[in-house]
C-alpha positions in Angstrom: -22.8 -17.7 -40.5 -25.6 -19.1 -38.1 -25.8 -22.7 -40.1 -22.3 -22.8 -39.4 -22.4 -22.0 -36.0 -25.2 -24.1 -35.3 -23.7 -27.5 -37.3 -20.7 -26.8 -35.2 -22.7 -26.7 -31.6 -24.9 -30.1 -33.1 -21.4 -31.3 -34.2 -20.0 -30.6 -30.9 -23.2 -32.2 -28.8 -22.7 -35.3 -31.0 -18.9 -35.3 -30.3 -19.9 -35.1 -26.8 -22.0 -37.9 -26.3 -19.6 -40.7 -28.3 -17.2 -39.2 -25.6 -19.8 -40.6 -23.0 -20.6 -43.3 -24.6 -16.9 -44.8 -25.2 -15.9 -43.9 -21.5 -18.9 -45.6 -20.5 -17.8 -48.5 -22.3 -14.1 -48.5 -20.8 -16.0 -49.0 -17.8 -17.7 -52.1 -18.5 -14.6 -53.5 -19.6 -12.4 -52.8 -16.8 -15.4 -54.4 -14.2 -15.4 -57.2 -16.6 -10.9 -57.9 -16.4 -10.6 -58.2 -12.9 -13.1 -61.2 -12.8 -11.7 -63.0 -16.3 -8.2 -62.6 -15.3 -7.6 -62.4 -11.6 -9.7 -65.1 -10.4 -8.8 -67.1 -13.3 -6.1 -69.2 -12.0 -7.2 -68.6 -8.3 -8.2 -71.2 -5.7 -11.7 -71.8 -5.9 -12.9 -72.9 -2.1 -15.0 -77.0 -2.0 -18.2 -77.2 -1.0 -16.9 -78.8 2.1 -15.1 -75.8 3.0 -17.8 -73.5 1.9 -20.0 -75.3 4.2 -17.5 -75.0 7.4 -17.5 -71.3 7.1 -21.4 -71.1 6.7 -22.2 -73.3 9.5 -20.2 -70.2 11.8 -21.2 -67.7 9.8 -25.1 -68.7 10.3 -24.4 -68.0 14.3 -25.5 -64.3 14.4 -26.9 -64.2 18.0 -24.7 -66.3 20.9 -24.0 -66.6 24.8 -20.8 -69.2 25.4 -18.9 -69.7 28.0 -15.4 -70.9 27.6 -12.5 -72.0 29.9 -9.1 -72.4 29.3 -6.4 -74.0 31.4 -2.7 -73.4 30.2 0.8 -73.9 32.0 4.0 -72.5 31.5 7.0 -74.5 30.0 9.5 -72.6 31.3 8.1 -72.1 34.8 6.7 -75.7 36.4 5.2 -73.9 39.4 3.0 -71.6 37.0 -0.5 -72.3 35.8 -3.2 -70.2 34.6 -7.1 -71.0 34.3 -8.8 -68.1 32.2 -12.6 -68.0 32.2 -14.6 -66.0 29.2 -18.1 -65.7 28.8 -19.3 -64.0 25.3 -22.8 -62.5 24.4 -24.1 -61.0 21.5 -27.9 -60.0 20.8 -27.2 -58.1 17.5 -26.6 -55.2 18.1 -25.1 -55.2 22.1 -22.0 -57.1 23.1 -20.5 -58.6 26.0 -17.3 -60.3 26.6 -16.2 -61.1 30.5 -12.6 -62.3 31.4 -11.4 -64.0 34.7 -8.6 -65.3 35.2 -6.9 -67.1 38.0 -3.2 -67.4 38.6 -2.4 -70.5 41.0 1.2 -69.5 41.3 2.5 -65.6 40.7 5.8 -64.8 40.3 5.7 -63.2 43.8 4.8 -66.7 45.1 1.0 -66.0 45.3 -2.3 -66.5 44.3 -4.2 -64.0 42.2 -7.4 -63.6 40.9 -8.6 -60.5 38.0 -12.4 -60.3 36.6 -12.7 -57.9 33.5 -16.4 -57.2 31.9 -16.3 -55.3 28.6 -20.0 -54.2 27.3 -20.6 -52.9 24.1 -23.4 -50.6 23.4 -24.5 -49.0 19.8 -22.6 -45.9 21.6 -20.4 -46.5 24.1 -18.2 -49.3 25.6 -18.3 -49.8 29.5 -15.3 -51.1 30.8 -15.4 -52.7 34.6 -12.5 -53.9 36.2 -12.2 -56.2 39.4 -8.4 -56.0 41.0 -6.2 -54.0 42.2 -6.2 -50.5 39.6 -3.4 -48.1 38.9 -4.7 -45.8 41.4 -5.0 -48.3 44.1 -8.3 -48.7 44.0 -9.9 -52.2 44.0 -12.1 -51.6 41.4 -13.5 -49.4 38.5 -15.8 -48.8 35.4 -14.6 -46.5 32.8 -17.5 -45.3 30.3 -16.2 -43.8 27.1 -17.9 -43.5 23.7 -17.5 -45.9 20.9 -15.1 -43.7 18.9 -12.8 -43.7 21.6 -12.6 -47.5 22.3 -11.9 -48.3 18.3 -9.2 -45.5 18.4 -7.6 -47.3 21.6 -7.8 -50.6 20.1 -10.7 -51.9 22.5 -12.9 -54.3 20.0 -15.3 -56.7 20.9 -13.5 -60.9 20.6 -15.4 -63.0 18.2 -15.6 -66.7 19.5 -17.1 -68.2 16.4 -13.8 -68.4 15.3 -12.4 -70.7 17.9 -11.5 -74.1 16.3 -10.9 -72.1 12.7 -7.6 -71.3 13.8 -4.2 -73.9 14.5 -3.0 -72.2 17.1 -5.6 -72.0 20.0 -8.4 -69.6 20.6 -7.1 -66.5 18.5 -10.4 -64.1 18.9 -9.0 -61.4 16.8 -8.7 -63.7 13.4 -11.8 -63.6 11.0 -13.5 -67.2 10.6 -12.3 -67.6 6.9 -8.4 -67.0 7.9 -7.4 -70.6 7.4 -10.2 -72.3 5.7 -11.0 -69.6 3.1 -8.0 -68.6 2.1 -6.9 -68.4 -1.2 -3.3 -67.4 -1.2 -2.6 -71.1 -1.1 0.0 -73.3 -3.1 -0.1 -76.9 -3.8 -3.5 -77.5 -2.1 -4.5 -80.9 -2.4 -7.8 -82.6 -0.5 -8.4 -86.1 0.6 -10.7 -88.3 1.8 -9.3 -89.4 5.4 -10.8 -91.1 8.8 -10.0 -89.3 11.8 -11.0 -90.5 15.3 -13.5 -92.6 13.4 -15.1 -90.3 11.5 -15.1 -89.6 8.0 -13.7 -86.3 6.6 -12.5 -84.5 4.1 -8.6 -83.6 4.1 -7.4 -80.4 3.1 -3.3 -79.2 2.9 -2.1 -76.5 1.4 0.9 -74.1 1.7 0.6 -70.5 2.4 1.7 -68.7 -1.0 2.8 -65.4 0.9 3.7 -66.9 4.8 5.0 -70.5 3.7 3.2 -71.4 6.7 1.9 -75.5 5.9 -1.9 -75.4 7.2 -4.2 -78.7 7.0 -7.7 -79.3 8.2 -10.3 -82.2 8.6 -13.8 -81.2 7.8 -16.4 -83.8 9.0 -19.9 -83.6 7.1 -21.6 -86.0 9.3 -20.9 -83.2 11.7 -22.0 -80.1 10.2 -19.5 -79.7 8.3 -17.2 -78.8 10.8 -13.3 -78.7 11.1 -12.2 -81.6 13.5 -9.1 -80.7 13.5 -6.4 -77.8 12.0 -3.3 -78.2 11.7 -0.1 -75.5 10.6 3.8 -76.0 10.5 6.3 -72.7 10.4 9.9 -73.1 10.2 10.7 -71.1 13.3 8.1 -69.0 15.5 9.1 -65.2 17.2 10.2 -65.6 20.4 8.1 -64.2 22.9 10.3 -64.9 25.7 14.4 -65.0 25.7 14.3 -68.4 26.4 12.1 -70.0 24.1 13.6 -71.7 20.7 13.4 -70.3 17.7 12.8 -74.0 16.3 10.6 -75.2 13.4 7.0 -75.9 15.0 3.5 -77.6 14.9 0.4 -76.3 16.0 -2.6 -78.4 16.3 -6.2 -78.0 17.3 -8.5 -81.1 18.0 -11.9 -80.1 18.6 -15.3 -82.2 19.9 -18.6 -80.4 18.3 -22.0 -80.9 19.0 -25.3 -79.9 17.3 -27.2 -77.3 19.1 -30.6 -78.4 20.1 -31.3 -79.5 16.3 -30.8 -76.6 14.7 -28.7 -77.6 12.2 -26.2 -75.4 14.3 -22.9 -77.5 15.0 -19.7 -76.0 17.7 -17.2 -77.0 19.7 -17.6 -78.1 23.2 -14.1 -79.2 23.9 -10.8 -77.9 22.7 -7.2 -78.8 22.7 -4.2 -76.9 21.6 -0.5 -78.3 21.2 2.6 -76.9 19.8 5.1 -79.4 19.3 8.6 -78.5 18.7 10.0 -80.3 15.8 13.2 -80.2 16.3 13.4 -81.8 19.7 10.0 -83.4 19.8 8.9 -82.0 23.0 5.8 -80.3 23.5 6.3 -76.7 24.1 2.6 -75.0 24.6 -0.9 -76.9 25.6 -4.2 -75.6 26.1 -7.1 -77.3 27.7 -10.6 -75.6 26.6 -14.0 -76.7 27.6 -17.1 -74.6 26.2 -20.6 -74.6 27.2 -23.3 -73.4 24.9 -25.7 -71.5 26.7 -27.5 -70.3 23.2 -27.1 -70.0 19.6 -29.4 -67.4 17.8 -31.9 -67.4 20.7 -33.0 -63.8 22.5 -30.9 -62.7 24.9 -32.0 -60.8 27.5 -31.3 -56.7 27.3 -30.1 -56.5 30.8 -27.0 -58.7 30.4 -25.7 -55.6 28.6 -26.1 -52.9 31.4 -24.4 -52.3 34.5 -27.3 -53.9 36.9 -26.5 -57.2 34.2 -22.8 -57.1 35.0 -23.2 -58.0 39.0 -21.0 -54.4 39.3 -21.1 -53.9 43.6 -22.6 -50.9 45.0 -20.5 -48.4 45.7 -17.8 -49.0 42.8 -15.5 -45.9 41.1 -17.0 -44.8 37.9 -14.8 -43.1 35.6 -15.5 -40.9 32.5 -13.3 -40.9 29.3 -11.6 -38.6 28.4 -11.9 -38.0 32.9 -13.5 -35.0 34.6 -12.8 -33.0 37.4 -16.3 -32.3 37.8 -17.2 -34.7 40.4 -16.3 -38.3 41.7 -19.1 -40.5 40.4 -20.2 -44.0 42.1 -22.6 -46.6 41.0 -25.5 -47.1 43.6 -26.9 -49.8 41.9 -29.7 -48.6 40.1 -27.5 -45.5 38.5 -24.4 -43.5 38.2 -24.3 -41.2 40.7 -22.2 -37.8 41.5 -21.0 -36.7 45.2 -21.7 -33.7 44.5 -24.6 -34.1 42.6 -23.9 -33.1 39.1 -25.0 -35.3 36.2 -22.5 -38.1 34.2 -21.9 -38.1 30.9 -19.8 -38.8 28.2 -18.1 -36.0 27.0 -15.9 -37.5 24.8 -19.3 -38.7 22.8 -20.4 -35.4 22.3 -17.4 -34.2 21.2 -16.5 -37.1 18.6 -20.4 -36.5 17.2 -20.1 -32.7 16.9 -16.5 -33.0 15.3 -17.9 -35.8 12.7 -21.2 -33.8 11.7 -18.6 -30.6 11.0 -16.3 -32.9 9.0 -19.4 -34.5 7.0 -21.0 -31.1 6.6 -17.9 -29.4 5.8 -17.3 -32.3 3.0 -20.6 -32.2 1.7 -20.2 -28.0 1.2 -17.3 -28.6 -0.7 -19.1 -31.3 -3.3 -21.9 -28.6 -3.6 -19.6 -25.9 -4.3 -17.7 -27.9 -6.6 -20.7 -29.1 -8.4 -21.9 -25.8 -8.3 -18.7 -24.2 -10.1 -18.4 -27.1 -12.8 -22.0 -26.7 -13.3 -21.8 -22.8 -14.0 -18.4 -23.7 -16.5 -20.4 -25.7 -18.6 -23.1 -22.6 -19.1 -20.7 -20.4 -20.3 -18.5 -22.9 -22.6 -22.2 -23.2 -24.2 -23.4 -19.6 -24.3 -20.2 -18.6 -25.5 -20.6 -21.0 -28.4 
């Protein structure tokens, strides 16, 4: 009675482990089908291309400023100049936004600054205009959490010039020139404004959208110029044709103090209408390149860095009714004394440890319970 019981425990054990040792094996095999048959007939990216992406990619500390002047085709009178400026140390970023409006609707001339700092834990957001509440301006302070939820993310501009259609800050660097949903791709060799480059065209195999690029190796490797036709664009004002239509992005680059580090220092964005041959959108851009992966100075991320006046409205987020805080231009101060802070911080942090403690008692328990079945299927054996 106890050989039997004990070949059919070793008989079990030994059923157990080929159990292991086949799933185990499934495994493997499913890691290894995804690499033999999806990228099988996929687009493989050329060096060229792989080198246009690395020369961005190897920017991972920047201060830039960039201007933009734009007009409005359906009103003459109306032109707008839009100044950015973008740091990045690393960790802390910083983009500013100012923008001039030579003619307003109402016939007159406006002016809006906007400085956005992000910190490893909070975003401070200051405002120079006229604010909801009538005042003229105003920093809000809110926690990290918060600003994500709302949609408040730092721009990336080392993806300008990766995109046809103008500055787009909110598309990754490989949108264009790494994708690989692309039909028909074919690549050239091509002169364009005297230089030599490499042509790529392809068509978008999910948007349709027609993209082509110039990639100039003498220069870094960078894109020249990008090109994209769509048969028909959303209208983003009643008027506007819903015709087929070219963009197109001609870019000057420059090497950064030898470095090996190539960007653009000029910029221009048209989109032609096909159908009538007229020139619908154009964007002037001119970029100065105050450093690429050199230190940058901590206090361009703090409110003393921003230039914020004395005196100005601070706000916290989610807003309190504790006191009415100012900044003196050293600190935030209350008028009536109390301390600021972020509550909305603390309360995201203390609701996030719950939820990752709360998960992490449930594994245990889990464990715990699977752990204690497995004794008694044994023992009872």
């Amino acid at each position: 009675m106890n050989n039997d019981l004990e070949f059919r425990i070793v008989s079990s054990r030994k059923h157990e482990h080929k159990t292991v040792l086949l799933c185990f094996m499934v495994y493997c095999l499913l890691l290894c089908i995804p690499s033999s048959f999806t990228h099988a007939g996929a687009y493989r990216l050329a060096v060229e291309e792989k080198k246009a992406i690395e020369n961005r990619q190897r920017i991972t500390r920047y201060a830039l400023e960039i201007d933009c002047q734009s007009f409005d085709p359906y009103n003459k009178n109306f032109s707008k100049t839009v100044g950015r400026a973008f740091y990045f140390d690393g960790k802390n970023t910083r983009n500013d936004t100012r923008i001039k409006r030579d003619v307003q609707i109402r016939g007159e001339e406006d002016s809006y600054n906007h400085i956005n700092v992000w910190t490893i834990d909070k975003l401070i957001d200051y405002t120079q205009g006229v604010l909801e509440d009538g005042k003229q301006s105003g920093v809000s302070i809110r926690s990290l959490d918060l600003a994500y939820k709302e949609g408040t993310i730092p721009k990336d501009p080392r993806s300008i010039g990766m995109n046809p259609s103008g500055f787009m800050f909110r598309e990754p660097i490989e949108t264009f020139v790494a994708c690989l949903e692309r039909d028909n791709c074919i690549s050239s060799d091509e002169e364009l404004r005297g230089i030599p480059c490499k042509k790529f065209e392809y068509t978008h195999s999910r948007l349709g959208t027609v993209v082509k690029y110039w990639i100039a190796p003498s220069h870094g490797y960078s894109v020249i110029r990008i090109e994209s036709f769509h048969d028909g664009v959303p209208r983003t004002f009643p008027q506007e044709p819903n015709d087929p239509m070219t963009d197109c992005t001609d870019l000057d680059v420059l090497e950064y103090k030898n470095t090996g580090l190539w960007f653009p220092i000029s910029m221009k964005f048209t989109r032609t209408n096909e159908k009538t041959k007229k020139i619908e959108l154009s964007e002037n851009y001119s970029i100065r390149i105050i450093s690429l992966n050199d230190a940058i100075g901590s206090d361009v991320f703090t409110m003393k860095g921003m230039n914020i006046p004395v005196g100005t409205y601070v706000m916290q987020l989610p807003e309190s009714i504790e006191d009415n805080y100012f900044w003196d231009g050293h600190e935030i101060k209350g008028e009536r004394g109390s301390v600021f802070s972020t509550p909305d911080k603390n309360r995201y942090t203390l609701l996030r440890t719950i939820l990752i403690l709360a998960g992490l008692g449930l594994i245990c328990a889990a464990c715990i319970s699977k752990y204690q079945q497995i004794r008694q299927s044994q023992e009872s054996r």
